[in-house]
C-alpha positions in Angstrom: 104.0 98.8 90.7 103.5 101.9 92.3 101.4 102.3 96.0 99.8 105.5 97.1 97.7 104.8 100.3 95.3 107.4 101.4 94.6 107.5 104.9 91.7 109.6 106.7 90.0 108.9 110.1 86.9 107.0 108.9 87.6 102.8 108.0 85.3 103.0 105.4 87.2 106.5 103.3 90.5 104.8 103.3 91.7 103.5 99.8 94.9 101.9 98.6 95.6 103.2 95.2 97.4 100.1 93.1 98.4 100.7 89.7 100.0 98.1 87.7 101.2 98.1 83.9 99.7 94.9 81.9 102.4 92.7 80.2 100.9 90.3 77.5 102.2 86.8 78.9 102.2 87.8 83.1 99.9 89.3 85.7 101.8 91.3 88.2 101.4 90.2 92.4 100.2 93.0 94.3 100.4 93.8 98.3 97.7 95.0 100.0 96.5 95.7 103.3 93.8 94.0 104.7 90.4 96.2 106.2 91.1 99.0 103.4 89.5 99.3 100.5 91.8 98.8 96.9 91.8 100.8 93.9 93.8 98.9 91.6 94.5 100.4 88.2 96.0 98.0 85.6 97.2 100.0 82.3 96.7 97.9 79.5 99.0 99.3 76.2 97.9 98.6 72.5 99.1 95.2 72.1 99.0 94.2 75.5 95.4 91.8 76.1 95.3 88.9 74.1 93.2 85.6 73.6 94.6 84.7 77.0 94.9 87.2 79.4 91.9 89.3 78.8 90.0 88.1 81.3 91.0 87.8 84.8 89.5 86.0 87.6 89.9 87.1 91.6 88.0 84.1 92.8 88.5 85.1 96.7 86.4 88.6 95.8 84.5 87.1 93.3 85.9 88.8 90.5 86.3 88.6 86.7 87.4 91.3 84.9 87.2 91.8 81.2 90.4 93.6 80.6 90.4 96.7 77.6 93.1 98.9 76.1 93.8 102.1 78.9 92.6 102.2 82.7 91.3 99.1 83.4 89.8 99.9 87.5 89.0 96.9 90.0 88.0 97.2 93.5 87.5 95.4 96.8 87.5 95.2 100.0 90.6 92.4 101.3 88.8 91.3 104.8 91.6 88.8 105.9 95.5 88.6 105.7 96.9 86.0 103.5 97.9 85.0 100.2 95.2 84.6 97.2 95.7 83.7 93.8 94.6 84.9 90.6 94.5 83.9 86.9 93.4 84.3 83.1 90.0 83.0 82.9 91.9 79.7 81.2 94.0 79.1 84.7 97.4 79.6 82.8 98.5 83.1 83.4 98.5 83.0 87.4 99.5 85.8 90.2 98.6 86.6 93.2 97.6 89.3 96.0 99.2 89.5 99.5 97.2 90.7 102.4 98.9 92.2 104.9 97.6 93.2 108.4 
């Protein structure tokens, strides 16, 4: 997991750059900081996505994300500090994201 975070004066031209590497039977847990915006990157290998954890669903941003081979790019906005859970789209590969103030 590597964090860059960018920071300029402006809220809204902050980003947190995220990128994580896919592993075929685990989502990685990410920490983030809440109020700036998240660029996550999650680099999906040949072999990687299967039957189970190519889709992912971010219910606290109302995401699903169809995961593909190379760069796969999600972003949102984490409003509140806390810790949220995500999964496969079949509930049985789970992680989570940590909000930090």
């Amino acid at each position: 997991k590597t964090k860059k975070i960018k920071k300029n004066t402006k809220y809204k031209e902050e980003v947190q750059k995220i990128t994580s590497v896919l592993e075929s039977n685990s989502y990685p847990p990410i920490t983030v900081t809440a109020g700036v915006m998240v660029e996550w990157t999650i680099q999906a290998a040949e072999g990687t996505i299967n039957g189970c954890n190519k889709q992912m669903i971010i219910p606290e941003y109302d995401i699903t994300q169809n995961l593909v081979v190379g760069d796969n790019v999600i972003t949102f906005m984490p409003e509140e500090s806390g810790t949220f859970g995500y999964s496969c789209w079949m509930g049985m590969i789970r992680s989570s994201i940590t909000v930090v103030e």
